[in-house]
C-alpha positions in Angstrom: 10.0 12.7 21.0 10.8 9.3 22.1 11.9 6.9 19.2 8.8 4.6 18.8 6.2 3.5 16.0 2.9 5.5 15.6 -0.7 3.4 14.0 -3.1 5.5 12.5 -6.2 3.7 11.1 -9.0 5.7 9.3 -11.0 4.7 5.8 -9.8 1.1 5.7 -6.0 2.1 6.1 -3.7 1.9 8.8 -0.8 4.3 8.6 2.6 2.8 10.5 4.5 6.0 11.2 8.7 5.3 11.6 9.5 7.6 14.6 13.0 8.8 15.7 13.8 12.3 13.9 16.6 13.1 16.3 18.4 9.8 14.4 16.6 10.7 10.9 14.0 8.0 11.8 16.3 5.2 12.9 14.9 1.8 14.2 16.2 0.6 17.1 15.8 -2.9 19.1 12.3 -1.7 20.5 10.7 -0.7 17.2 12.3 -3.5 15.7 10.6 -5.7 18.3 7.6 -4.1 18.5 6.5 -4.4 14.4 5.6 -7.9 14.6 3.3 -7.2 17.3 1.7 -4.4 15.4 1.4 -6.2 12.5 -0.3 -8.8 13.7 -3.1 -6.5 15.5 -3.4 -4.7 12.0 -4.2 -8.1 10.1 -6.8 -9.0 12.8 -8.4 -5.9 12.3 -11.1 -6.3 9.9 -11.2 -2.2 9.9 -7.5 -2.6 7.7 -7.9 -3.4 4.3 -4.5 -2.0 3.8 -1.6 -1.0 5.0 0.7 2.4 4.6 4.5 2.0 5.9 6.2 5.5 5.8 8.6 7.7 8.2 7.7 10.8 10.5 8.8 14.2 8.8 10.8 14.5 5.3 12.8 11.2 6.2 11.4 7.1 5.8 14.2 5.3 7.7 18.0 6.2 8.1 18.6 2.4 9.3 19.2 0.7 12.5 19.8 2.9 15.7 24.3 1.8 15.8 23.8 2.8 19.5 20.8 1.2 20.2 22.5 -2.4 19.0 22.9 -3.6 22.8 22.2 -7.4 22.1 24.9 -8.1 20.0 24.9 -7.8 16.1 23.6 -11.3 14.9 20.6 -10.8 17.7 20.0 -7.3 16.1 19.9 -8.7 12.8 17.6 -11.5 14.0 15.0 -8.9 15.3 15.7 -6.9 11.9 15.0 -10.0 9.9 11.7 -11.2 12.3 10.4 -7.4 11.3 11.3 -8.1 7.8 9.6 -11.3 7.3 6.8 -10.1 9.5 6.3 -7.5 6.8 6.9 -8.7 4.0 3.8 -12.0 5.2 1.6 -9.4 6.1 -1.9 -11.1 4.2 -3.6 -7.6 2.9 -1.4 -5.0 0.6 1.5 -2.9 2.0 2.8 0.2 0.4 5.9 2.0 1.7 5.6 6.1 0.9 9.0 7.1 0.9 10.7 10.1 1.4 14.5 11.7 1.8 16.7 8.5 3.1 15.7 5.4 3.2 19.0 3.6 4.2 20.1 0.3 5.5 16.9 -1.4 7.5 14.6 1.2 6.2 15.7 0.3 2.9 15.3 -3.1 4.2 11.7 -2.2 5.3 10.3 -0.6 2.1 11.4 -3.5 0.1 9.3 -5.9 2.0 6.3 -3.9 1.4 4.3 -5.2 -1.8 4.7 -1.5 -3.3 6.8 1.5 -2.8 5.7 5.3 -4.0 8.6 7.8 -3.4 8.8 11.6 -3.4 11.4 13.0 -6.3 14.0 14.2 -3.2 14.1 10.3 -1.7 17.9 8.6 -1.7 18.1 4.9 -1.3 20.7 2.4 -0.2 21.8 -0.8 1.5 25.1 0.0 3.6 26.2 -3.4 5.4 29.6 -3.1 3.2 30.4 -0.3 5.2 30.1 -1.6 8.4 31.3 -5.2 7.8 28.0 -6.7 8.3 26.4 -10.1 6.5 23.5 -9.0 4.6 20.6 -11.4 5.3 20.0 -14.4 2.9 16.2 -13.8 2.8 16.8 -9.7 2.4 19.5 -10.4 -0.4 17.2 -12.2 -2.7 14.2 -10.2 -2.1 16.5 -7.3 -3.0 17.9 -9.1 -6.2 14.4 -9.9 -6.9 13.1 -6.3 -7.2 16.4 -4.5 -8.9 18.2 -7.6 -10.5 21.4 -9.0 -9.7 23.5 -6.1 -11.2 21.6 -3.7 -9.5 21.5 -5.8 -6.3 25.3 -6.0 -6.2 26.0 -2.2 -6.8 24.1 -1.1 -3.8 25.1 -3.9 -2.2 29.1 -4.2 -2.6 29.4 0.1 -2.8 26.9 0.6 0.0 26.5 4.3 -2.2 22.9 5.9 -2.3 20.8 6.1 -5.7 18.2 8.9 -5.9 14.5 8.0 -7.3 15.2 8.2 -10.5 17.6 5.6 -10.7 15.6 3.3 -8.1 12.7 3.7 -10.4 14.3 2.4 -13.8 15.7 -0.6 -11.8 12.9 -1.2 -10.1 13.3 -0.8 -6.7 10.1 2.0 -6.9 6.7 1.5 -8.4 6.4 5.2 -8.8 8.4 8.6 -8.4 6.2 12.0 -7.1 6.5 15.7 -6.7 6.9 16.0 -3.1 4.0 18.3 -2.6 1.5 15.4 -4.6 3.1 12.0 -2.5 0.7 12.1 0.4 -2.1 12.4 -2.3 -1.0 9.8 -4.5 -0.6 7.8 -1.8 -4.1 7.9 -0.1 -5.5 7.5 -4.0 -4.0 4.7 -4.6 -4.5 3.2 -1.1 -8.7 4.1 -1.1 -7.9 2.1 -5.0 -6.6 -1.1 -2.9 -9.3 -0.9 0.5 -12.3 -0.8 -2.7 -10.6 -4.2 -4.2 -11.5 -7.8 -2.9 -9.4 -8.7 -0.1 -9.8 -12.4 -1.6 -8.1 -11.8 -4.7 -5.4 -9.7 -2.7 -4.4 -12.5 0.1 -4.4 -14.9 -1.9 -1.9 -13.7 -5.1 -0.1 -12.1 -2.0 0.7 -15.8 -1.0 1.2 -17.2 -4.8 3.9 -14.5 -5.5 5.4 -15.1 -2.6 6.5 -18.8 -3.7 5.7 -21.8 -4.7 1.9 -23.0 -3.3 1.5 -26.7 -2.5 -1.9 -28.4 -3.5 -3.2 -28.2 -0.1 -2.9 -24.7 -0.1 -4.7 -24.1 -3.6 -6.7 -26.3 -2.8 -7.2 -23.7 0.2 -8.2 -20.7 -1.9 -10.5 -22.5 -4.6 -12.5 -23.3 -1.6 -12.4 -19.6 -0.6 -13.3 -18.5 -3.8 -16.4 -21.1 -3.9 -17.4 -20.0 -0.4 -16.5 -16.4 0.2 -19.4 -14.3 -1.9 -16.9 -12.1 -3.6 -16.6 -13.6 -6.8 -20.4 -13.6 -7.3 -20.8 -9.6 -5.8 -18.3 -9.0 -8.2 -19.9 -10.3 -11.3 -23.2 -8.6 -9.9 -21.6 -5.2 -9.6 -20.1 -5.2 -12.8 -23.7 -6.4 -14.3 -25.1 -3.6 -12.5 -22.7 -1.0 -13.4 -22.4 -0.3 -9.6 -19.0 -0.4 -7.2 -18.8 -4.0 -5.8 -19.2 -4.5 -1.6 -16.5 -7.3 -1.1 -17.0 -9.0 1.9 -14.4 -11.6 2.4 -11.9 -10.7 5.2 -8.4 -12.3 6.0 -8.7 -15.0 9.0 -6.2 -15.6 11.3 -5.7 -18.5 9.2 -5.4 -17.1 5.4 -1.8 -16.8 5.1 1.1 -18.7 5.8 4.2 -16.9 6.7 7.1 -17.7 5.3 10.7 -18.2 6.9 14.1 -16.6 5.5 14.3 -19.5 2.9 10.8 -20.3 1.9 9.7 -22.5 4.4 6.8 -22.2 6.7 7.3 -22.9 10.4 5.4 -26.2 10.5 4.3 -25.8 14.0 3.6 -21.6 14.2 3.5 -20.5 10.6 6.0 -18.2 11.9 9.4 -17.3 10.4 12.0 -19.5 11.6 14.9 -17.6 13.0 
Protein backbone atom coordinates (compact mmCIF):
# COMPACT_ATOMS: atom_id res chain seq x y z
CA UNK A 1 0.00 0.00 0.00
CA UNK A 2 1.35 3.27 -0.97
CA UNK A 3 1.66 5.80 2.00
CA UNK A 4 -1.29 8.19 1.36
CA UNK A 5 -4.49 9.58 3.23
CA UNK A 6 -7.93 7.73 2.81
CA UNK A 7 -11.63 10.10 3.22
CA UNK A 8 -14.50 8.25 3.97
CA UNK A 9 -17.76 10.18 4.36
CA UNK A 10 -21.08 8.44 5.37
CA UNK A 11 -23.90 9.79 8.13
CA UNK A 12 -22.65 13.25 8.39
CA UNK A 13 -18.92 12.11 9.16
CA UNK A 14 -15.97 12.09 7.22
CA UNK A 15 -13.31 9.52 8.34
CA UNK A 16 -9.44 10.78 7.42
CA UNK A 17 -7.66 7.43 7.42
CA UNK A 18 -3.46 7.96 8.24
CA UNK A 19 -2.02 5.46 5.73
CA UNK A 20 1.65 4.07 5.75
CA UNK A 21 1.62 0.67 7.87
CA UNK A 22 5.02 -0.42 6.42
CA UNK A 23 6.35 2.96 8.63
CA UNK A 24 3.53 2.31 11.50
CA UNK A 25 1.52 5.07 9.76
CA UNK A 26 4.15 7.67 9.21
CA UNK A 27 3.45 11.01 7.41
CA UNK A 28 5.59 11.97 4.95
CA UNK A 29 5.90 15.35 2.78
CA UNK A 30 2.93 14.23 0.46
CA UNK A 31 0.43 13.52 3.22
CA UNK A 32 1.67 16.34 4.99
CA UNK A 33 0.90 18.41 1.91
CA UNK A 34 -1.97 16.96 0.96
CA UNK A 35 -4.19 17.56 4.45
CA UNK A 36 -4.84 21.11 3.81
CA UNK A 37 -6.33 20.32 0.66
CA UNK A 38 -8.48 17.66 2.14
CA UNK A 39 -9.50 19.70 4.79
CA UNK A 40 -10.72 22.23 3.01
CA UNK A 41 -12.95 19.95 0.60
CA UNK A 42 -14.34 18.41 3.89
CA UNK A 43 -15.44 21.95 5.33
CA UNK A 44 -17.11 22.77 1.95
CA UNK A 45 -19.00 19.76 2.08
CA UNK A 46 -22.24 20.49 3.57
CA UNK A 47 -22.60 16.38 3.76
CA UNK A 48 -19.68 16.77 6.97
CA UNK A 49 -20.95 17.77 10.03
CA UNK A 50 -17.90 16.25 11.53
CA UNK A 51 -14.83 15.11 11.26
CA UNK A 52 -12.92 11.67 12.50
CA UNK A 53 -8.94 11.81 12.38
CA UNK A 54 -7.57 8.22 13.14
CA UNK A 55 -4.71 5.80 11.60
CA UNK A 56 -5.06 2.62 9.30
CA UNK A 57 -4.68 -0.73 11.46
CA UNK A 58 -3.81 -0.88 15.31
CA UNK A 59 -1.40 2.31 14.92
CA UNK A 60 -2.69 6.40 14.67
CA UNK A 61 0.71 8.01 13.64
CA UNK A 62 4.34 6.90 14.34
CA UNK A 63 5.52 10.61 13.22
CA UNK A 64 7.07 12.03 10.24
CA UNK A 65 8.45 9.67 7.41
CA UNK A 66 12.84 10.53 8.55
CA UNK A 67 13.40 9.38 4.96
CA UNK A 68 10.79 11.04 3.33
CA UNK A 69 12.32 14.60 4.82
CA UNK A 70 13.85 15.57 1.28
CA UNK A 71 13.14 19.47 1.52
CA UNK A 72 15.23 20.10 4.30
CA UNK A 73 14.13 20.13 7.98
CA UNK A 74 12.72 23.67 8.61
CA UNK A 75 10.56 23.16 5.11
CA UNK A 76 9.40 19.82 6.59
CA UNK A 77 8.37 21.40 9.64
CA UNK A 78 6.71 24.20 7.74
CA UNK A 79 4.44 21.66 5.91
CA UNK A 80 3.98 19.85 9.42
CA UNK A 81 2.92 23.10 10.91
CA UNK A 82 0.50 24.22 7.70
CA UNK A 83 -1.16 20.56 8.43
CA UNK A 84 -1.33 21.43 12.01
CA UNK A 85 -2.87 24.72 11.87
CA UNK A 86 -4.96 23.49 8.99
CA UNK A 87 -6.36 21.18 11.51
CA UNK A 88 -6.53 22.53 14.32
CA UNK A 89 -8.96 25.83 12.14
CA UNK A 90 -11.04 23.28 10.79
CA UNK A 91 -14.76 25.26 11.46
CA UNK A 92 -17.01 21.91 12.40
CA UNK A 93 -15.65 19.38 15.35
CA UNK A 94 -12.67 17.07 14.94
CA UNK A 95 -11.98 14.00 17.05
CA UNK A 96 -8.82 12.02 16.73
CA UNK A 97 -9.58 7.93 17.60
CA UNK A 98 -6.34 6.87 18.66
CA UNK A 99 -4.79 3.71 18.80
CA UNK A 100 -1.11 1.99 19.64
CA UNK A 101 1.61 4.99 18.86
CA UNK A 102 0.82 8.14 18.32
CA UNK A 103 4.35 9.73 18.26
CA UNK A 104 6.00 12.83 17.15
CA UNK A 105 3.61 14.61 14.22
CA UNK A 106 0.88 12.18 14.92
CA UNK A 107 1.02 13.20 18.37
CA UNK A 108 1.18 16.59 16.87
CA UNK A 109 -1.99 15.76 14.78
CA UNK A 110 -4.35 14.36 17.52
CA UNK A 111 -3.66 17.41 19.64
CA UNK A 112 -5.01 19.70 17.13
CA UNK A 113 -8.17 17.92 16.88
CA UNK A 114 -10.87 19.44 19.32
CA UNK A 115 -11.22 15.89 21.06
CA UNK A 116 -9.19 12.71 21.29
CA UNK A 117 -10.83 9.08 22.35
CA UNK A 118 -8.00 6.38 22.76
CA UNK A 119 -8.03 2.65 22.99
CA UNK A 120 -6.46 1.33 26.55
CA UNK A 121 -3.16 -0.16 24.39
CA UNK A 122 -2.35 3.55 22.78
CA UNK A 123 1.29 5.10 23.79
CA UNK A 124 1.82 8.84 23.25
CA UNK A 125 4.84 11.14 22.88
CA UNK A 126 6.48 14.19 21.39
CA UNK A 127 10.27 13.13 20.43
CA UNK A 128 11.98 16.33 18.83
CA UNK A 129 14.62 16.05 21.97
CA UNK A 130 15.79 13.05 20.39
CA UNK A 131 16.46 14.18 17.20
CA UNK A 132 17.65 17.71 17.91
CA UNK A 133 14.73 19.35 16.47
CA UNK A 134 12.86 22.90 17.53
CA UNK A 135 9.49 22.02 18.52
CA UNK A 136 7.04 24.49 16.91
CA UNK A 137 6.03 27.67 18.91
CA UNK A 138 2.26 27.22 17.90
CA UNK A 139 2.56 23.18 18.67
CA UNK A 140 4.32 23.90 22.12
CA UNK A 141 1.59 25.93 23.57
CA UNK A 142 -1.22 24.11 22.24
CA UNK A 143 0.55 21.15 23.92
CA UNK A 144 1.04 23.04 27.21
CA UNK A 145 -2.47 24.04 26.84
CA UNK A 146 -4.01 20.55 26.97
CA UNK A 147 -1.41 18.71 29.62
CA UNK A 148 0.02 21.83 31.47
CA UNK A 149 3.40 23.01 31.64
CA UNK A 150 4.86 20.15 33.82
CA UNK A 151 3.32 17.77 31.76
CA UNK A 152 4.26 19.68 28.53
CA UNK A 153 8.01 19.70 29.53
CA UNK A 154 8.21 15.87 30.52
CA UNK A 155 7.21 14.71 27.11
CA UNK A 156 8.81 17.30 25.76
CA UNK A 157 12.51 17.54 27.23
CA UNK A 158 12.51 13.18 27.75
CA UNK A 159 10.88 12.61 24.36
CA UNK A 160 9.61 9.09 26.58
CA UNK A 161 6.10 7.63 25.73
CA UNK A 162 3.06 7.79 28.33
CA UNK A 163 0.38 5.12 27.95
CA UNK A 164 -3.45 6.27 28.18
CA UNK A 165 -3.79 6.18 31.43
CA UNK A 166 -1.34 8.73 32.14
CA UNK A 167 -2.41 10.94 28.96
CA UNK A 168 -5.88 10.80 30.38
CA UNK A 169 -5.25 12.21 34.01
CA UNK A 170 -3.09 15.06 32.39
CA UNK A 171 -5.24 15.69 29.89
CA UNK A 172 -3.99 15.00 26.82
CA UNK A 173 -7.28 12.41 26.20
CA UNK A 174 -10.87 13.08 26.66
CA UNK A 175 -11.49 9.42 27.10
CA UNK A 176 -9.65 5.91 27.43
CA UNK A 177 -11.61 2.55 25.75
CA UNK A 178 -11.42 -1.11 25.63
CA UNK A 179 -10.04 -1.69 22.35
CA UNK A 180 -12.76 -3.94 21.08
CA UNK A 181 -15.56 -0.77 22.15
CA UNK A 182 -13.26 2.45 20.40
CA UNK A 183 -14.74 2.24 17.04
CA UNK A 184 -18.14 2.20 18.76
CA UNK A 185 -17.62 4.93 21.09
CA UNK A 186 -16.35 6.74 18.49
CA UNK A 187 -19.20 6.65 15.85
CA UNK A 188 -21.67 7.32 19.17
CA UNK A 189 -20.25 10.10 20.00
CA UNK A 190 -19.62 11.36 16.49
CA UNK A 191 -23.66 10.68 15.35
CA UNK A 192 -23.96 12.94 19.19
CA UNK A 193 -21.88 15.94 17.41
CA UNK A 194 -23.52 15.62 13.41
CA UNK A 195 -27.33 15.79 15.62
CA UNK A 196 -25.86 19.25 17.31
CA UNK A 197 -26.15 22.75 15.63
CA UNK A 198 -23.30 23.46 13.54
CA UNK A 199 -23.91 27.19 14.74
CA UNK A 200 -23.18 26.71 18.17
CA UNK A 201 -20.15 24.45 17.15
CA UNK A 202 -18.31 26.97 14.62
CA UNK A 203 -18.74 29.51 16.39
CA UNK A 204 -17.32 28.43 20.28
CA UNK A 205 -14.72 26.57 17.88
CA UNK A 206 -13.55 30.15 16.97
CA UNK A 207 -14.01 31.75 20.66
CA UNK A 208 -11.78 29.03 22.26
CA UNK A 209 -9.49 29.40 19.94
CA UNK A 210 -8.54 33.06 21.16
CA UNK A 211 -9.48 36.17 21.65
CA UNK A 212 -12.60 37.39 19.19
CA UNK A 213 -12.58 41.08 18.08
CA UNK A 214 -15.98 43.02 18.02
CA UNK A 215 -16.28 42.62 14.37
CA UNK A 216 -16.18 39.05 14.62
CA UNK A 217 -18.90 38.85 17.51
CA UNK A 218 -20.47 41.03 16.02
CA UNK A 219 -20.31 38.28 13.18
CA UNK A 220 -21.97 35.42 15.08
CA UNK A 221 -24.82 37.55 16.86
CA UNK A 222 -25.90 38.18 13.41
CA UNK A 223 -25.73 34.42 12.58
CA UNK A 224 -27.55 33.61 15.44
CA UNK A 225 -30.45 36.27 14.58
CA UNK A 226 -30.40 35.05 11.01
CA UNK A 227 -29.57 31.40 10.84
CA UNK A 228 -33.07 29.55 12.11
CA UNK A 229 -31.30 27.36 14.59
CA UNK A 230 -31.84 29.00 17.63
CA UNK A 231 -35.67 29.19 17.05
CA UNK A 232 -35.78 25.12 15.68
CA UNK A 233 -34.18 24.56 18.74
CA UNK A 234 -36.50 26.11 21.18
CA UNK A 235 -39.36 24.49 18.90
CA UNK A 236 -37.87 20.98 19.26
CA UNK A 237 -37.45 21.15 22.80
CA UNK A 238 -41.14 22.59 23.10
CA UNK A 239 -42.20 19.76 21.12
CA UNK A 240 -40.24 17.15 22.78
CA UNK A 241 -38.97 16.20 19.31
CA UNK A 242 -35.04 15.96 17.96
CA UNK A 243 -34.22 19.43 16.46
CA UNK A 244 -33.33 19.69 12.34
CA UNK A 245 -30.48 22.34 12.47
CA UNK A 246 -29.99 23.90 9.44
CA UNK A 247 -27.20 26.34 9.62
CA UNK A 248 -24.10 25.20 7.69
CA UNK A 249 -20.44 26.56 7.82
CA UNK A 250 -19.64 29.07 4.73
CA UNK A 251 -16.59 29.45 3.23
CA UNK A 252 -16.59 32.45 5.25
CA UNK A 253 -17.49 31.31 9.07
CA UNK A 254 -14.10 30.89 10.42
CA UNK A 255 -11.01 32.58 10.46
CA UNK A 256 -7.86 30.57 10.61
CA UNK A 257 -5.50 31.36 12.69
CA UNK A 258 -1.53 31.62 12.18
CA UNK A 259 1.26 30.00 14.59
CA UNK A 260 0.82 33.04 17.05
CA UNK A 261 -2.73 34.02 16.97
CA UNK A 262 -3.00 36.09 14.04
CA UNK A 263 -5.08 35.81 11.13
CA UNK A 264 -3.55 36.23 7.66
CA UNK A 265 -5.13 39.55 6.86
CA UNK A 266 -5.23 39.04 3.22
CA UNK A 267 -6.08 34.82 2.98
CA UNK A 268 -7.24 34.01 6.51
CA UNK A 269 -4.57 31.47 6.04
CA UNK A 270 -1.88 30.57 8.52
CA UNK A 271 1.13 32.53 8.07
CA UNK A 272 4.21 30.46 7.63
Amino acid sequence: MEPALHLDVAGGTATVRIANPAKRNAMTTDMWRALPGLLERCAADPAVRVLVLTGEGGTFCAGADISSLTEGADRSRDLAIAAEEALAAFPKPTLAAVRGFCVGGGCQLAAACDLRFASDDASFGVTPAKLGIVYGASSTRRLVELTGPATAKYLLFSGELIDAARALRTGLVDEVWPQEALDRRVAEFAAVLASRSQLTQASAKEFAAGPADPGRIAHWAEQERAGGDTAEGVAAFLERRQPRFGWTVGEETFVQRSADGRPDPRTGLPVL
